[in-house]
N, CA, C and O atoms as a printed pandas DataFrame, in Angstrom:
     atom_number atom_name residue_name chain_id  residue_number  x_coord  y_coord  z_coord
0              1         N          UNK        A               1  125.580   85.569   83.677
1              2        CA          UNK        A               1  125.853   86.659   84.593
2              3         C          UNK        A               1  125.412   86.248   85.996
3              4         O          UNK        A               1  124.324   85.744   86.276
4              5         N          UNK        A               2  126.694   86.613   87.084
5              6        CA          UNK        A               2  126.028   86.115   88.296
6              7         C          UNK        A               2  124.682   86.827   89.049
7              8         O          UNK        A               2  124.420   87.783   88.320
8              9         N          UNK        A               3  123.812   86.809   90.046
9             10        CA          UNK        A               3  122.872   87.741   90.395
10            11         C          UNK        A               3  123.442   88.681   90.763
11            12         O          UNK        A               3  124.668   88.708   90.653
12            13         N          UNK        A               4  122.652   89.892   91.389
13            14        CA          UNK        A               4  123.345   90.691   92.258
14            15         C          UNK        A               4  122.597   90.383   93.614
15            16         O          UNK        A               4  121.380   90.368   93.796
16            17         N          UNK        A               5  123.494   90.167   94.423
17            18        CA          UNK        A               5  123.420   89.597   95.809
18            19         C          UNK        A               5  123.087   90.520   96.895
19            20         O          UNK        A               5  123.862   91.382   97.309
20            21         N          UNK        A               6  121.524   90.242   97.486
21            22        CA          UNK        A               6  121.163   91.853   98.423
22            23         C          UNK        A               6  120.945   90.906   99.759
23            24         O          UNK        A               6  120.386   89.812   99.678
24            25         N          UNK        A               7  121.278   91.263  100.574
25            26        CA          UNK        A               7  120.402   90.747  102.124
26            27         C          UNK        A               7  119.452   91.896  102.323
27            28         O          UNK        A               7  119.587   93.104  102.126
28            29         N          UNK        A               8  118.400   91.130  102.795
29            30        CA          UNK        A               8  117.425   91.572  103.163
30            31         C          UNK        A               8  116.278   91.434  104.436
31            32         O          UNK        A               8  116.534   90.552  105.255
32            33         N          UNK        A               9  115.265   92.092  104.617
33            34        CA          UNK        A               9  114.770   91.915  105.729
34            35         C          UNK        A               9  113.150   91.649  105.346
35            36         O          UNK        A               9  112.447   92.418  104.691
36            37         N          UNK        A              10  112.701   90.223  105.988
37            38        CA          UNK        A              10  111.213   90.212  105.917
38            39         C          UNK        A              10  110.674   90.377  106.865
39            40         O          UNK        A              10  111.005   89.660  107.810
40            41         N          UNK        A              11  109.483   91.497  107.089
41            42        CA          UNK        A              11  109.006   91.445  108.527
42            43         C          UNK        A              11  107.118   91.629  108.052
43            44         O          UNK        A              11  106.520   92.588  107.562
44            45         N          UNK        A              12  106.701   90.438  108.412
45            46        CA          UNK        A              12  105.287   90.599  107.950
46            47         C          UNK        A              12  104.545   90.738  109.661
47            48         O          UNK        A              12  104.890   90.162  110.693
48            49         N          UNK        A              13  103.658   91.528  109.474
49            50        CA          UNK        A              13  102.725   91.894  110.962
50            51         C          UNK        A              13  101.350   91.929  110.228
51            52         O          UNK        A              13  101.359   92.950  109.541
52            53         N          UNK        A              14  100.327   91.348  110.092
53            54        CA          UNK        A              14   98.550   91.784  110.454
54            55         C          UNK        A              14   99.249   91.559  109.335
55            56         O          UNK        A              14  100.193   92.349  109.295
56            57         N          UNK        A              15   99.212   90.517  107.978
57            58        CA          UNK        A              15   99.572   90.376  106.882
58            59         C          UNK        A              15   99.893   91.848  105.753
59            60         O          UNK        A              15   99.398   92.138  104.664
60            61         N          UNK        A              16  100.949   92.547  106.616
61            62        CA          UNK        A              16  101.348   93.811  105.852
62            63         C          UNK        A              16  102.707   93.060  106.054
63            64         O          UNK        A              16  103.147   92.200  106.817
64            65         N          UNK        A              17  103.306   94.056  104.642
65            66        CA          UNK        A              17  105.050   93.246  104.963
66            67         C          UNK        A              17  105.259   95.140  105.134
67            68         O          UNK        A              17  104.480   96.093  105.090
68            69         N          UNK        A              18  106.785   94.970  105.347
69            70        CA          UNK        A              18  107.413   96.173  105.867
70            71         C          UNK        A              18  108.244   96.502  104.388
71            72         O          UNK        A              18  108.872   95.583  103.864
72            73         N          UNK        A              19  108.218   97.533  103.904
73            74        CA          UNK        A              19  108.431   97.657  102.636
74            75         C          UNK        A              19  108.980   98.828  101.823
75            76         O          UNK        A              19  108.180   99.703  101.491
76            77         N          UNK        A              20  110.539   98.957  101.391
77            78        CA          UNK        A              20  110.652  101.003  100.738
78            79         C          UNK        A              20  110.598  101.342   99.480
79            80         O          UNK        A              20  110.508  100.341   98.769
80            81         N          UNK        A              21  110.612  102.170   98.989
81            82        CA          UNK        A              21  110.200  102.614   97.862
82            83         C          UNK        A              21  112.163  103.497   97.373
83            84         O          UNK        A              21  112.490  104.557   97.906
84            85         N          UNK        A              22  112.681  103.094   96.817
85            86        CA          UNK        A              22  113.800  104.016   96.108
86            87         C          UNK        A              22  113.553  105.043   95.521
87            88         O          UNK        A              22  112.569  104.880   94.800
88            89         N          UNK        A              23  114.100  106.379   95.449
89            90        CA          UNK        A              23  113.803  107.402   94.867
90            91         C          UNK        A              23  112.799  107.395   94.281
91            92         O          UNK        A              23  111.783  107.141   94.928
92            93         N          UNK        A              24  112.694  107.654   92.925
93            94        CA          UNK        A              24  111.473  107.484   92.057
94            95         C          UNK        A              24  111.176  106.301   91.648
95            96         O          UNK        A              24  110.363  106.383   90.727
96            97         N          UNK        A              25  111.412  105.384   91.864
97            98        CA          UNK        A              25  111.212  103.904   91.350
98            99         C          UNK        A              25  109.380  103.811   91.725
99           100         O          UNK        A              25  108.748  104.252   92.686
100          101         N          UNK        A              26  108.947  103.060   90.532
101          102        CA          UNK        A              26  107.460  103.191   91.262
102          103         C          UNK        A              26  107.089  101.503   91.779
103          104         O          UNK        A              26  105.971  101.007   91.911
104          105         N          UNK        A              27  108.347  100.898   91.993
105          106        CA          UNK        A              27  107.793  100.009   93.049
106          107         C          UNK        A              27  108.291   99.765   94.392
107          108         O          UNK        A              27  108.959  100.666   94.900
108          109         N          UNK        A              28  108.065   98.617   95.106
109          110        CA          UNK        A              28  108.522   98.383   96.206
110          111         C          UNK        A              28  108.695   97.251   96.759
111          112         O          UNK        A              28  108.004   96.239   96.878
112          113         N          UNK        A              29  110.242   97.723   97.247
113          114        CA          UNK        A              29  111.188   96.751   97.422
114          115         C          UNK        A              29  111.570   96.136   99.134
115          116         O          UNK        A              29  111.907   96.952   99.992
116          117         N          UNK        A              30  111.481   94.873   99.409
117          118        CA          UNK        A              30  111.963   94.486  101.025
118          119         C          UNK        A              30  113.415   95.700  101.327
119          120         O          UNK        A              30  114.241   95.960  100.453
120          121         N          UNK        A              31  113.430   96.134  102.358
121          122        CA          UNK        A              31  114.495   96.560  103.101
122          123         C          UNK        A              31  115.827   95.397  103.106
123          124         O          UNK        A              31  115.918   94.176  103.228
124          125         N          UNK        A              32  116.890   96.692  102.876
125          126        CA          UNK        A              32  118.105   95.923  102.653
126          127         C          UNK        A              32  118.855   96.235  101.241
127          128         O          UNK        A              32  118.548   96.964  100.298
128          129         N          UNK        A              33  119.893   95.434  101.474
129          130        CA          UNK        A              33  120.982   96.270  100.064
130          131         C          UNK        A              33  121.947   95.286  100.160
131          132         O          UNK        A              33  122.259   94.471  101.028
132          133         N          UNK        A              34  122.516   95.683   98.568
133          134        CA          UNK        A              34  123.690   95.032   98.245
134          135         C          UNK        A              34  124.930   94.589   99.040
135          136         O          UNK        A              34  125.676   95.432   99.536
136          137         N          UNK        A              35  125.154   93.261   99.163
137          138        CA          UNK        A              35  126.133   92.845   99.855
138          139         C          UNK        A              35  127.249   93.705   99.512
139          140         O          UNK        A              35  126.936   94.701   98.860
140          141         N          UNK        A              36  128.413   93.566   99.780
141          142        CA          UNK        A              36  129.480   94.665   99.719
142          143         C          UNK        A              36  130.706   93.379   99.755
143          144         O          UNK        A              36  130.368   92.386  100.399
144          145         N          UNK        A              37  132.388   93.339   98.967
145          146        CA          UNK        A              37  132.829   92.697   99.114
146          147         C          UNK        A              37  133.339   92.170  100.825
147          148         O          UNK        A              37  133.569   93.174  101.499
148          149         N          UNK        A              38  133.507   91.121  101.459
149          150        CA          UNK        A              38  134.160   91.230  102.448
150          151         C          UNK        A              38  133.278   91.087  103.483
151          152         O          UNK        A              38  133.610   90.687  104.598
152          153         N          UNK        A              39  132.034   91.435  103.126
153          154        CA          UNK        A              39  130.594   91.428  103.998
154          155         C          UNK        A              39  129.924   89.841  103.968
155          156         O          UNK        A              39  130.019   89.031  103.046
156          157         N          UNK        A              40  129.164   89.655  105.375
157          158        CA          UNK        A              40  128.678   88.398  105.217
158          159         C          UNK        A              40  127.374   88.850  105.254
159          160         O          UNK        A              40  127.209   89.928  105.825
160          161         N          UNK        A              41  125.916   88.021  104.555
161          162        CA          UNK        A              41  124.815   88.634  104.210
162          163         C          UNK        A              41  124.250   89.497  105.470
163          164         O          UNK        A              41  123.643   90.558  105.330
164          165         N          UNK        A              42  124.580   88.797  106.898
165          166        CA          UNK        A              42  123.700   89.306  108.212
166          167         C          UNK        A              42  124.068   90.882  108.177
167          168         O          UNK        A              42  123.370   91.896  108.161
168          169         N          UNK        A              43  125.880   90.583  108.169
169          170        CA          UNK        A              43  126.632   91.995  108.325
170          171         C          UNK        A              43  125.857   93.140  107.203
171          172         O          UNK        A              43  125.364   94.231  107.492
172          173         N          UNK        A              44  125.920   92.655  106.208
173          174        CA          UNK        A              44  125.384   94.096  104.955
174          175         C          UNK        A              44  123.965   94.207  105.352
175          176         O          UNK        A              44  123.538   95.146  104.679
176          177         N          UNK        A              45  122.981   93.734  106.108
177          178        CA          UNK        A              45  121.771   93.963  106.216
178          179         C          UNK        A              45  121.592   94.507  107.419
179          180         O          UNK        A              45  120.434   94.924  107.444
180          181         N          UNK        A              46  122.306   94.790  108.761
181          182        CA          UNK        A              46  122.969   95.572  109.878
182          183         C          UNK        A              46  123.441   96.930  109.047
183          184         O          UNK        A              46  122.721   97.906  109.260
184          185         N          UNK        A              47  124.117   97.054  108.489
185          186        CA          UNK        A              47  124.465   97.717  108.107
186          187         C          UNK        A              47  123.818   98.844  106.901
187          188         O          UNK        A              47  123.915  100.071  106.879
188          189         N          UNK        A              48  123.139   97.919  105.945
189          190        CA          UNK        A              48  122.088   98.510  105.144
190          191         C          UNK        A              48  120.553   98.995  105.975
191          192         O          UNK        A              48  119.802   99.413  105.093
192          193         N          UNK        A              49  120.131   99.042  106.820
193          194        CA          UNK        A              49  118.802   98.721  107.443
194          195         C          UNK        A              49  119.158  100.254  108.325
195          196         O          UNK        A              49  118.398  101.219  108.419
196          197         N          UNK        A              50  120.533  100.116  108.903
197          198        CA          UNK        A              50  121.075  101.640  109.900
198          199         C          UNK        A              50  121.405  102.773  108.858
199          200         O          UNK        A              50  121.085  103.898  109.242
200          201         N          UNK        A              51  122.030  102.682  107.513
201          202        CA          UNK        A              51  122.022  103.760  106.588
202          203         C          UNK        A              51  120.897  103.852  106.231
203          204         O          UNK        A              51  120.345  104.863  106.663
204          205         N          UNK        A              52  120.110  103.026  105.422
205          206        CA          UNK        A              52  118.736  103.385  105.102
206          207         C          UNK        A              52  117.456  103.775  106.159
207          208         O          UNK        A              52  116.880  104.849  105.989
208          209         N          UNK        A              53  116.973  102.722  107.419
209          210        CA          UNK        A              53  115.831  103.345  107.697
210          211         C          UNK        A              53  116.167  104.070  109.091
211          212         O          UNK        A              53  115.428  104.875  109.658
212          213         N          UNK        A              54  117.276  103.682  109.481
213          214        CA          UNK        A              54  117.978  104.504  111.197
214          215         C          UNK        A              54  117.756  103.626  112.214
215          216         O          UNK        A              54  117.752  103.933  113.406
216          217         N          UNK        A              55  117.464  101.912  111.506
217          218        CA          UNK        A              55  116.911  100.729  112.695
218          219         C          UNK        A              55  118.522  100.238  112.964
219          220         O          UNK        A              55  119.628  100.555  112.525
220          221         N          UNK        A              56  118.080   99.451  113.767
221          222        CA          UNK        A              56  119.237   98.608  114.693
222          223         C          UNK        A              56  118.510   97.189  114.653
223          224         O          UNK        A              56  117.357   96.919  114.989
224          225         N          UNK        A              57  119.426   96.430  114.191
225          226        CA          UNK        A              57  119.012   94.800  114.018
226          227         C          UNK        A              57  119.757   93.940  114.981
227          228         O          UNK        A              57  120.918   94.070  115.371
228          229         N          UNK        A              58  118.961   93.129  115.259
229          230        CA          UNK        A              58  119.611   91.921  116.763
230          231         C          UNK        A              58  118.993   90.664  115.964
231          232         O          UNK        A              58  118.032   90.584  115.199
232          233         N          UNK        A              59  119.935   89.695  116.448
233          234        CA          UNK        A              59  119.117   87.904  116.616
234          235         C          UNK        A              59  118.170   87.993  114.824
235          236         O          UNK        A              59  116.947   87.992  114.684
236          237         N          UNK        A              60  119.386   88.070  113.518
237          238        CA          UNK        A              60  119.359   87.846  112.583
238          239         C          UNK        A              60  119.083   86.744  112.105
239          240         O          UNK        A              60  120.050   85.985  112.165
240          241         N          UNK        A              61  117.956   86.186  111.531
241          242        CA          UNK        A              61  117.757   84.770  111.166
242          243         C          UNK        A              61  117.525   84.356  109.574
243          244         O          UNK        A              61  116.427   84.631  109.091
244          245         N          UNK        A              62  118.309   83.842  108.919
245          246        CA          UNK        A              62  118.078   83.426  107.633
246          247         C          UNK        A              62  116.729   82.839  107.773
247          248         O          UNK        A              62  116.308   82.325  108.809
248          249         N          UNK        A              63  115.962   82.968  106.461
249          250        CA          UNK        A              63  114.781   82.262  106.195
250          251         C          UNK        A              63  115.397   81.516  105.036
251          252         O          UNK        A              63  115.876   80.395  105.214
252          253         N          UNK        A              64  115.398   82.195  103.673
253          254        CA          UNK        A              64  115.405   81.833  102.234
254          255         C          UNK        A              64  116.083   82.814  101.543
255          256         O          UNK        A              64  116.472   83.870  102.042
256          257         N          UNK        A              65  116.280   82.343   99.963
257          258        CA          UNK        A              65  116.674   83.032   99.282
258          259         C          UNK        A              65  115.732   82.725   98.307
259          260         O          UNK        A              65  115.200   81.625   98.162
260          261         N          UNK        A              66  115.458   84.129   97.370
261          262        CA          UNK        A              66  114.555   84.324   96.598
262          263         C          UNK        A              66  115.563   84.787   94.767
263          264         O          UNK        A              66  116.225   85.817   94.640
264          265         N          UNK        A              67  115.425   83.963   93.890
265          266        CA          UNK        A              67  116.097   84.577   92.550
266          267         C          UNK        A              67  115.452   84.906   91.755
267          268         O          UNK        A              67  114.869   84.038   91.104
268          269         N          UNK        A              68  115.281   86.119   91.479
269          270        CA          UNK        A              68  113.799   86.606   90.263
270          271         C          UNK        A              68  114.247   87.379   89.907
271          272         O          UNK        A              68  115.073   87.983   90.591
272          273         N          UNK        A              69  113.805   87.907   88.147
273          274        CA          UNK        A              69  114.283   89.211   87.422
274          275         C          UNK        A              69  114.784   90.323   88.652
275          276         O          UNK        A              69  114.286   90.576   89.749
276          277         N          UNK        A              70  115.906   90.819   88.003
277          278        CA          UNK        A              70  115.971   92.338   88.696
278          279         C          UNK        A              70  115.457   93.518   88.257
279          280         O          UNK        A              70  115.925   94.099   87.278
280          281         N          UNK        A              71  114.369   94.000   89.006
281          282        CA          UNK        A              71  113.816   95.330   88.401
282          283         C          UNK        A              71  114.506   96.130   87.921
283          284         O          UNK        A              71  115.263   96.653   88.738
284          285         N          UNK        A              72  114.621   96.596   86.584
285          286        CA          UNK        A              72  114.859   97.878   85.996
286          287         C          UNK        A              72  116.528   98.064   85.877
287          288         O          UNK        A              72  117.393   98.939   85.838
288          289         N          UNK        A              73  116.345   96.573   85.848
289          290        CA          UNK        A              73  118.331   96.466   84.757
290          291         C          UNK        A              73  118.058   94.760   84.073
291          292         O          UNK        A              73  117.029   94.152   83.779
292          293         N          UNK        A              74  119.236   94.473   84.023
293          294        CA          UNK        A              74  119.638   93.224   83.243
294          295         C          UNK        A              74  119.656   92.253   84.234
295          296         O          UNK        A              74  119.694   92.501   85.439
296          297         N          UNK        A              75  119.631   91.197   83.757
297          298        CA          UNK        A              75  119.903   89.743   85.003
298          299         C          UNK        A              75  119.327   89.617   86.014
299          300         O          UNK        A              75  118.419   90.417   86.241
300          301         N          UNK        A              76  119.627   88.589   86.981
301          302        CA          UNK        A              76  118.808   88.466   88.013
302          303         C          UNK        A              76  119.498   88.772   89.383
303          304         O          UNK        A              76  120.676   88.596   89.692
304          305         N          UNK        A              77  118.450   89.284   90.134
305          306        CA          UNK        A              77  118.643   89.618   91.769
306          307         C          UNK        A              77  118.541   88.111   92.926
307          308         O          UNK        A              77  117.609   87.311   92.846
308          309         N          UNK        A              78  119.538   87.991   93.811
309          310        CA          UNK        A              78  119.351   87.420   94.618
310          311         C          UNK        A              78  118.827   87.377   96.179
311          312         O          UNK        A              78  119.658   87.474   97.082
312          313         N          UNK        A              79  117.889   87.278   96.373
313          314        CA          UNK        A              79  117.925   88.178   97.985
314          315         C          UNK        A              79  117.989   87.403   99.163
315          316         O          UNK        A              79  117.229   86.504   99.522
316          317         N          UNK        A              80  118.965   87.851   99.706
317          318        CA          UNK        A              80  119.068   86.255  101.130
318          319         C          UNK        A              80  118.256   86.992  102.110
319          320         O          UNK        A              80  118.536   88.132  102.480
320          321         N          UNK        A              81  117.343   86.382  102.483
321          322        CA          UNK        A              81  115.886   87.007  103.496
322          323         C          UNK        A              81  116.583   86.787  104.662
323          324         O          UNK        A              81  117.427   85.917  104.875
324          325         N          UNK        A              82  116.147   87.685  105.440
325          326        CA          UNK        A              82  116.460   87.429  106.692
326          327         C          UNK        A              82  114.718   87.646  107.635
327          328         O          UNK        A              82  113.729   88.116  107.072
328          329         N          UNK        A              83  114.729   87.275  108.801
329          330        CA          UNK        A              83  114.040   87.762  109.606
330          331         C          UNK        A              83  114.396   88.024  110.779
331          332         O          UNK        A              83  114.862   86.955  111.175
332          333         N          UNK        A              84  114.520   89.127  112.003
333          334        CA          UNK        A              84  115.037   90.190  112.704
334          335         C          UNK        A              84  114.222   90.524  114.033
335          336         O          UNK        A              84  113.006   90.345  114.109
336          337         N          UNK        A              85  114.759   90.871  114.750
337          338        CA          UNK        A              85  114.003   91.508  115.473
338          339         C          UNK        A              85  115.248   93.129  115.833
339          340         O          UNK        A              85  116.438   93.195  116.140
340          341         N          UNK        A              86  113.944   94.402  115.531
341          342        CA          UNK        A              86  114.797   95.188  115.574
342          343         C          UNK        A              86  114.321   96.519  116.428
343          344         O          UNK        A              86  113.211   96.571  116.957
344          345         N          UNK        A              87  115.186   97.477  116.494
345          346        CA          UNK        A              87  114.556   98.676  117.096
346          347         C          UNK        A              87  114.855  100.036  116.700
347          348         O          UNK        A              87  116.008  100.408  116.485
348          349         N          UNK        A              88  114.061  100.622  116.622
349          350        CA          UNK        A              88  114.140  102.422  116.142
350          351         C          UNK        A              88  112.872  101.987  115.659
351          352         O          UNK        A              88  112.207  100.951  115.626
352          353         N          UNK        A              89  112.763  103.620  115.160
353          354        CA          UNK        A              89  111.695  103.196  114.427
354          355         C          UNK        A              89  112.155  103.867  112.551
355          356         O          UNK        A              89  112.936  104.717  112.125
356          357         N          UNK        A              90  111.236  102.983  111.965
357          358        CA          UNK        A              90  112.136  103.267  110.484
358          359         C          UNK        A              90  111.485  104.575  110.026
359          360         O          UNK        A              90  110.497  105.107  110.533
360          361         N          UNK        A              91  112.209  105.008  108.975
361          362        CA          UNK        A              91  112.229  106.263  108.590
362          363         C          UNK        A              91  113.294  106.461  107.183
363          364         O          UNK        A              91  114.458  106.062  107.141
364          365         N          UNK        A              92  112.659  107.086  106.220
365          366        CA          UNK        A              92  113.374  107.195  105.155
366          367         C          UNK        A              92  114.820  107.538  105.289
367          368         O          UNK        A              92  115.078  108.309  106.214
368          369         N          UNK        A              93  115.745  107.155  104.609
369          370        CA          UNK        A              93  117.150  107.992  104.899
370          371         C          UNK        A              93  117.585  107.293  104.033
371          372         O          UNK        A              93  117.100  106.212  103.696
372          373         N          UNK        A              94  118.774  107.938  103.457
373          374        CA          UNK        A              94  119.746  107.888  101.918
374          375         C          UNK        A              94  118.938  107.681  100.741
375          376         O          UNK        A              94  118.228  108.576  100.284
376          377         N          UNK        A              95  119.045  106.248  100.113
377          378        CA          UNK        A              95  118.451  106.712   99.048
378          379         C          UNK        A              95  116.743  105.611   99.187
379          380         O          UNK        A              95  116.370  104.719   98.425
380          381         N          UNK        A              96  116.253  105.999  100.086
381          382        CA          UNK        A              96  115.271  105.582  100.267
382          383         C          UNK        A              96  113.935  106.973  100.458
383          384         O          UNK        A              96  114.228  107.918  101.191
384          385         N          UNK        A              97  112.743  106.963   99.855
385          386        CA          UNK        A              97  111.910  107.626   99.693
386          387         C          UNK        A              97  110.902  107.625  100.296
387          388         O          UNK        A              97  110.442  108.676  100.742
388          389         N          UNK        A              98  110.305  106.454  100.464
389          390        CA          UNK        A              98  109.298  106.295  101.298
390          391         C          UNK        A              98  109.156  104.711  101.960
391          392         O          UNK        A              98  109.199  103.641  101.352
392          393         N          UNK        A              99  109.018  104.896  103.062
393          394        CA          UNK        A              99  108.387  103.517  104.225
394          395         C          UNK        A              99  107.174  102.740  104.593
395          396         O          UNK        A              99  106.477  103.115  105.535
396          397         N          UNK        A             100  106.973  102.004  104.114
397          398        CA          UNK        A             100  105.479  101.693  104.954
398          399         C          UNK        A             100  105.218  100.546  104.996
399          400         O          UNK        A             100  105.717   99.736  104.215
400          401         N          UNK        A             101  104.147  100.149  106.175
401          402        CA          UNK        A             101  103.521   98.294  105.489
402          403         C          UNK        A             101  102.597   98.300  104.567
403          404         O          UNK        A             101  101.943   99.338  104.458
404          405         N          UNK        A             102  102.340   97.336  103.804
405          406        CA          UNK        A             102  101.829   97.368  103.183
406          407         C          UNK        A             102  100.951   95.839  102.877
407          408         O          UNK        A             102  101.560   94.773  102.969
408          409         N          UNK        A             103   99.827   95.871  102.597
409          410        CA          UNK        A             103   98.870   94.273  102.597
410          411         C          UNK        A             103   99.602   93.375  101.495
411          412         O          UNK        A             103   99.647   93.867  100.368
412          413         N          UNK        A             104  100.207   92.061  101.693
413          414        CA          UNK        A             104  100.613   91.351  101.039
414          415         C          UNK        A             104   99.862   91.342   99.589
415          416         O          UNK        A             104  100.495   91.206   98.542
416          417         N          UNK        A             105   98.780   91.466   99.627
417          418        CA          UNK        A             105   97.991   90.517   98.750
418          419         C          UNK        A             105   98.459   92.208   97.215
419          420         O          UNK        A             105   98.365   92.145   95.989
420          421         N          UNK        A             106   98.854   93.260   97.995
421          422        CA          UNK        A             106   99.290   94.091   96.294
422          423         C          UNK        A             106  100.184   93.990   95.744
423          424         O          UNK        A             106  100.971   94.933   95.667
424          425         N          UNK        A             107  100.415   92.792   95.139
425          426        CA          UNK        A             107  101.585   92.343   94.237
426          427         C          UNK        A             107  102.237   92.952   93.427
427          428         O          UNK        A             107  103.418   92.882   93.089
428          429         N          UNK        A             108  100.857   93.972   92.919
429          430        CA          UNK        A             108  101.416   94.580   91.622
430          431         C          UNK        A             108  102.667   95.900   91.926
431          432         O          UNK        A             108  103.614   96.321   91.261
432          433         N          UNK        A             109  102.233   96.166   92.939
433          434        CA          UNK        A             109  102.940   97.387   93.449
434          435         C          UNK        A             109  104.760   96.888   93.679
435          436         O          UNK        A             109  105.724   97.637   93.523
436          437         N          UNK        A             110  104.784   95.807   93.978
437          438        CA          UNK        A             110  105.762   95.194   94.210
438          439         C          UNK        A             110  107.012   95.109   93.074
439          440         O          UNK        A             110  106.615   94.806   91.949
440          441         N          UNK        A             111  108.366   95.318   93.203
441          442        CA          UNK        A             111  109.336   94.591   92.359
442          443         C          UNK        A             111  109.338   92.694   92.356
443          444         O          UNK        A             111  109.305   91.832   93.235
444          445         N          UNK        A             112  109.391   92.698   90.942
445          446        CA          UNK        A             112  109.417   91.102   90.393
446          447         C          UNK        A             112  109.892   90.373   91.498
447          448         O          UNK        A             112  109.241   89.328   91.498
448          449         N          UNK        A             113  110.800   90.370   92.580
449          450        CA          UNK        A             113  111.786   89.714   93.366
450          451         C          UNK        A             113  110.689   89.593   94.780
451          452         O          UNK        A             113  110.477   88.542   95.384
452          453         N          UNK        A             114  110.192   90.688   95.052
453          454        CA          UNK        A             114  109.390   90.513   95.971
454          455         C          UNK        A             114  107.982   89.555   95.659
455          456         O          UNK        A             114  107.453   88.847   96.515
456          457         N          UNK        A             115  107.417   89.725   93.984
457          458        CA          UNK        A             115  106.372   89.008   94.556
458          459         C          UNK        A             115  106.919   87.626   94.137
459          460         O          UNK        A             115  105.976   86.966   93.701
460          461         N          UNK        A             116  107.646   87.189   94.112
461          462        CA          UNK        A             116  107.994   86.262   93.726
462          463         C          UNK        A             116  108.045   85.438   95.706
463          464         O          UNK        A             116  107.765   84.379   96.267
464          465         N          UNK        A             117  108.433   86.406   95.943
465          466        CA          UNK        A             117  108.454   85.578   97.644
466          467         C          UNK        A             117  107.300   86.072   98.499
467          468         O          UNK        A             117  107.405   85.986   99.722
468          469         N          UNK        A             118  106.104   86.631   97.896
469          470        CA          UNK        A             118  104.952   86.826   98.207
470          471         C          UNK        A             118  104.315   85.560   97.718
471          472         O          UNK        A             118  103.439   85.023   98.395
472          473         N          UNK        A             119  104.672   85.109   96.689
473          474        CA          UNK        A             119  104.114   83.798   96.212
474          475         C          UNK        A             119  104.521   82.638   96.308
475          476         O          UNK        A             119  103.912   81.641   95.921
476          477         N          UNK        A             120  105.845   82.674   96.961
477          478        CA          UNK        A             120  106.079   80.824   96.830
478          479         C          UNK        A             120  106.783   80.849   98.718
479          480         O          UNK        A             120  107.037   79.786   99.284
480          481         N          UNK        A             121  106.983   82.187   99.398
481          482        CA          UNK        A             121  107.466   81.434  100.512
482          483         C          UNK        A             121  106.650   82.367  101.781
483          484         O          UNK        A             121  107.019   82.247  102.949
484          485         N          UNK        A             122  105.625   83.204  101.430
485          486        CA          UNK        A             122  105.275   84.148  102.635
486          487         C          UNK        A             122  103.757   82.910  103.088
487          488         O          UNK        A             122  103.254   82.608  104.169
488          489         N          UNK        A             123  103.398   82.403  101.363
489          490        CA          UNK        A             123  102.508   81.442  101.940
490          491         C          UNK        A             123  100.682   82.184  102.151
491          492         O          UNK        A             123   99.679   81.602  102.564
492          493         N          UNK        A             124  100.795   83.219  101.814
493          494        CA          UNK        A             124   99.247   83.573  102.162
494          495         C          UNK        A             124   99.248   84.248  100.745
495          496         O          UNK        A             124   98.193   84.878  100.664
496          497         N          UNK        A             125  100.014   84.392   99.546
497          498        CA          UNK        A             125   99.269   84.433   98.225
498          499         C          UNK        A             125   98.924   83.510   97.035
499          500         O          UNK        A             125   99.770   82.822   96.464
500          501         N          UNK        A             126   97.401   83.554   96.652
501          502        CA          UNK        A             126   97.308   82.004   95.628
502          503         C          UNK        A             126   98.343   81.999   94.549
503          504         O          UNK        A             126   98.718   83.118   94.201
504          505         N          UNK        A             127   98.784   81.161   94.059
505          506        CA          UNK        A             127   99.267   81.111   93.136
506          507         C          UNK        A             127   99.123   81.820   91.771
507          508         O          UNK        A             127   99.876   81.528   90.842
């Protein structure tokens, strides 16, 4: 089965990453969403980042891609990271619940996909 393919956004400040929570899901996931056919990763993460938190993204930069279980279905998630510089300020909207930074080092709180790039590419968690 192929992954399911999300662009996404990493923005770490004072070693908090920027981070939402889906409806009731009790973890938390990088900002950003499913590519869409026809979409190129920068475009669906412009686009996912203004439906979900009400930001505006400029000067889009690939970092990595991260492939780890997908929380709370079958197969695996792909996430093409981006890093951004952006403006608004974020704020829950559609199907997003809650916003916040949060200290790298709580893994547990995290979906599988995230700590997976808490651990091999953010670089400040031990192994």
């Amino acid at each position: 089965m192929k992954p399911l393919q999300c662009a996404c956004l990493v923005d770490v400040q004072d070693q908090k990453l920027l981070l939402v929570k889906v409806r009731q899901n009790q973890h938390w996931y990088l900002p950003g969403g499913k590519i869409e056919q026809g979409e190129s990763p920068d475009q669906a993460l412009g686009r996912e980042l203004a439906e979900e938190l009400g930001i505006a993204i400029q000067d889009a930069r690939y970092l990595y891609t991260v492939v780890a279980p997908a929380y709370g279905q079958a197969g695996d998630v792909e996430l093409i990271c981006y890093r951004a510089k952006w403006q608004g300020q974020p704020r829950a909207m559609g199907e997003i619940s809650e916003v916040a930074w949060l200290p790298v080092q709580n893994l547990s709180q995290f979906a599988p996909a995230v700590q997976v790039l808490c651990r091999d590419f953010i670089g400040c968690i031990p192994a």
